[in-house]
Every structure is written in structure tokens, then in C-alpha cells.
N, C-alpha and C positions, 0 to 999 in steps of 0.2 A: 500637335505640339504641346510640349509642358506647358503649366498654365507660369506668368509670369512671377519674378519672386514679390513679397508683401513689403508695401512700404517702408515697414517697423516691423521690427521682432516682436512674438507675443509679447504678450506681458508677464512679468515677472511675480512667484506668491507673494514676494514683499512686497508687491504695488498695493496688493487689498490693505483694507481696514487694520488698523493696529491689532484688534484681537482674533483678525481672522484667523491667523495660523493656528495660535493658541486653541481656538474652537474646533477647528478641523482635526489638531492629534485630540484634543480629548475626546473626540467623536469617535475618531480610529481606535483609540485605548478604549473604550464603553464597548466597540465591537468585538472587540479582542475580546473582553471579559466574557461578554455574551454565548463567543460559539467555543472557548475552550472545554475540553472533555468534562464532564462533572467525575468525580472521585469514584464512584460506583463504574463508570466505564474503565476508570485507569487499572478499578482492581480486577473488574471481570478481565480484562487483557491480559493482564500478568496473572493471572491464572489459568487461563487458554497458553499462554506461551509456555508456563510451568509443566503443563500438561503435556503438553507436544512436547518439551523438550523428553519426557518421562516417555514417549515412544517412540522417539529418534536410539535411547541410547542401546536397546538390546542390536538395531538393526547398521549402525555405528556412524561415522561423523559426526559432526557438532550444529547446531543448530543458530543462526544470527538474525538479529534483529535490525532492520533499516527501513529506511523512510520518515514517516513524519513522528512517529512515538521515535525514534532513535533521534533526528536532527532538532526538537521539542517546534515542528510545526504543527502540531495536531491539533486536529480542532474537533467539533463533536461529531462530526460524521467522518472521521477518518477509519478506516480499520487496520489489522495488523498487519505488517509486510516482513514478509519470514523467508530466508533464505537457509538451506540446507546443503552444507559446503561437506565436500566428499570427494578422494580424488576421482578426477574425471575418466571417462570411458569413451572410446570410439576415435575412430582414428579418420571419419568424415565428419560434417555437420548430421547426416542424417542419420551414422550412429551415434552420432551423442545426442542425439534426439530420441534415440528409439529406449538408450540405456538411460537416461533420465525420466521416462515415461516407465521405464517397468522399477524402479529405485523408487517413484513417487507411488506407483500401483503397489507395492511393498506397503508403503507407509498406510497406503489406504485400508489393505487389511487390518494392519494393526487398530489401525482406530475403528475399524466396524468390528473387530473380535466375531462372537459369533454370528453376525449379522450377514444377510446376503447382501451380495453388489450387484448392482442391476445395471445394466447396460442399457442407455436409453435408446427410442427411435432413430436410426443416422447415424449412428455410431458415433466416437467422438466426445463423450461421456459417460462415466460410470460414476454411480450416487452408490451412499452405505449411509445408514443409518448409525451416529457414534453410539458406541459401545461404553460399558461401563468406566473407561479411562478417562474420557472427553464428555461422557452423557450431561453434566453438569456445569460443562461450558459450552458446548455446540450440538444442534439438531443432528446436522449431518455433514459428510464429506463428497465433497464432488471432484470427479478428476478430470478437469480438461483438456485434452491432445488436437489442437488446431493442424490442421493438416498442413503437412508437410510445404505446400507452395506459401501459404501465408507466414513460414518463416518465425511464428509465434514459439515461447518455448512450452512445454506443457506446465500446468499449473495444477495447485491440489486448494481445494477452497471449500474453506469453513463457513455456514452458513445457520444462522438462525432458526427458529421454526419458521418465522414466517416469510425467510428467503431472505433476509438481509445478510450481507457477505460482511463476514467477524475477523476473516485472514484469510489471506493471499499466501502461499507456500510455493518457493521454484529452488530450482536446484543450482548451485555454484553461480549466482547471480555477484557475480562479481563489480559488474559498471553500478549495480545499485547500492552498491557498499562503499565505494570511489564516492560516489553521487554524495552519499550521506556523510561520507570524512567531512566533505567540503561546504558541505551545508552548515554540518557541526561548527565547523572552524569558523564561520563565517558569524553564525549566532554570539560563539561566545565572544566574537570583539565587538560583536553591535548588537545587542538585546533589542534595540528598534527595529533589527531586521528581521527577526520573529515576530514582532506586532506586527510591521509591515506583510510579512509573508504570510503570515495566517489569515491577514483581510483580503491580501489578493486571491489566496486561494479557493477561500469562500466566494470570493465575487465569480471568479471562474467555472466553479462550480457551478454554483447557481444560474449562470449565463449559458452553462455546455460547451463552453470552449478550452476545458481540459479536461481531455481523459485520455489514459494510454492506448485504454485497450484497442480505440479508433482512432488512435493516431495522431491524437489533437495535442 
């Protein structure tokens, strides 16, 4: 059986100490300061996105930008979430799975130029070393295709020399541009809500209890 209800309702922030509140947002704001991007990250990005947009345009569509650098929750471990909007293909889910896989296979040569792509153990990945377009923003290109039952879309991801992932790239991501109208809308009537949302997202992080890729 549920356990009985409590005497009294919690308590309320305004029960504490006069200056608690006060010291709690300055706390929250000092965090804020803490993990927002330093300047040197905001411009390597916009020079990763310039770049790609420069290999999106012979192969055609337009290139957008969403998530935390578009709705301003980004913090210093955020990276770029890049959607590559093109009319669509396939007339089931599993062809527009298969034609978004060879549209981002496309993209992947371009950015390895004349580099070979190697098809890893398992299938299910192909790496390229960036070529002179990207050399000076990103190590290399990996192309992810999650098999078919896990329902995942395929993804093209840029990654550092030493494996740290610089951008996320999917094709006609639609809900995550939805996602980010609303996020936007929401920042610009409450600028608290971006302090707020950049501490919780740090705290989530740091905890493991959000990530998309596993569902959290």
C-alpha cells in the first residue's frame, strides 16, 4: 500500500534564511560562468560549420544548425548538432533509411577527398581521414548506420584526433529543429531559463542520466 500522506507540506525556498536564495542563484550564476564555451571553442565551431557548409554546397541542400549552440544552451562540452535538410527519399522507413545513408556516404567522401574509407570490423562504420577542406577543423569522419531494428537514423560524425566528437550531422532532422524553435522561444522571454538549463544540463551529464544515444 502507498505509504501515508505527510503531515505538512515540504517547506518552502522562502522558509530559509533571508539570504539563502540570494546565495543559491549567485552560486547557479558563478556555475553558469564556469562551464559556458570559452571564445576559442565558439570560433573553432563556426569554422567546422563554415567548412561543411563549403561541402554540402556542390552535392546540394542546405545545411542547419540545432541544439544547444542554436537555442544558446551550450556549455563547454557541448558539440555541434548539424542537420542536412534535402528533399526526402523513399517511400518506407527502411528506404529512407537506406537513402539517407548513401546522401551522408556522399558527404563522407567529400570530406576525405583523396583519402581511403575504411570499413571497420562489423560493419556498421566507415572512418576517412578529413581531407584538405576539414583538415584544419577535424581529424576525421565516421559514418554511423545502426541497424535497421534499433530504429536509429544514420549519423556522419566529426571527431578530433583524439576521439572527441566536434559534430553530430543527420539528414532532414526535423523534430530537432521543432525541439530548438522552442527552446529558442523560451530563452528569449526568460534568460534565467538558460542559466537554469545549462546547470541542469551539466548536472545530467556529469550524473549519466542524459544522453540520447541510450535513450536517457
Amino acid at each position: 500500500s502507498p505509504p501515508p500522506p505527510p503531515d505538512r507540506p515540504p517547506p518552502s525556498l522562502a522558509d530559509g534564511p533571508p539570504a539563502w536564495a540570494c546565495a543559491v542563484g549567485c552560486n547557479v550564476e558563478a556555475m553558469d560562468c564556469d562551464m559556458r564555451p570559452s571564445q576559442a571553442q565558439s570560433d573553432a565551431q563556426a569554422r567546422l560549420l563554415h567548412a561543411l557548409g563549403e561541402a554540402v554546397v556542390p552535392l546540394g541542400g542546405t545545411l542547419r544548425c540545432f541544439g544547444s549552440r542554436a537555442t544558446g544552451l551550450q556549455t563547454s562540452g557541448s558539440d555541434l548538432d548539424l542537420t542536412w535538410l534535402q528533399p526526402q527519399d523513399g517511400t518506407t522507413p527502411e528506404d529512407s533509411r537506406q537513402w539517407a545513408n548513401g546522401e551522408l556516404h556522399r558527404l563522407l567522401e567529400a570530406i576525405g577527398g583523396a583519402s581511403r574509407i575504411k570499413e571497420l570490423r562489423g560493419g556498421g562504420v566507415k572512418v576517412v581521414d578529413c581531407g584538405p577542406l576539414l583538415a584544419s577543423c577535424a581529424a576525421r569522419a565516421r559514418l554511423i548506420s545502426p541497424m535497421r531494428c534499433s530504429g536509429a537514423p544514420p549519423v556522419l560524425r566529426l571527431e578530433e584526433k583524439g576521439g572527441d566528437v566536434l559534430c553530430d550531422l543527420t539528414l532532414n532532422n526535423w523534430d530537432g529543429l521543432r525541439n530548438t524553435a522552442l527552446l529558442r522561444a523560451l530563452g528569449a522571454s526568460s534568460p534565467s531559463f538558460l542559466v537554469l538549463g545549462r546547470v541542469v544540463k551539466h548536472w545530467a551529464r556529469r550524473r549519466g542520466v542524459a544522453d540520447r544515444w541510450r535513450g536517457r
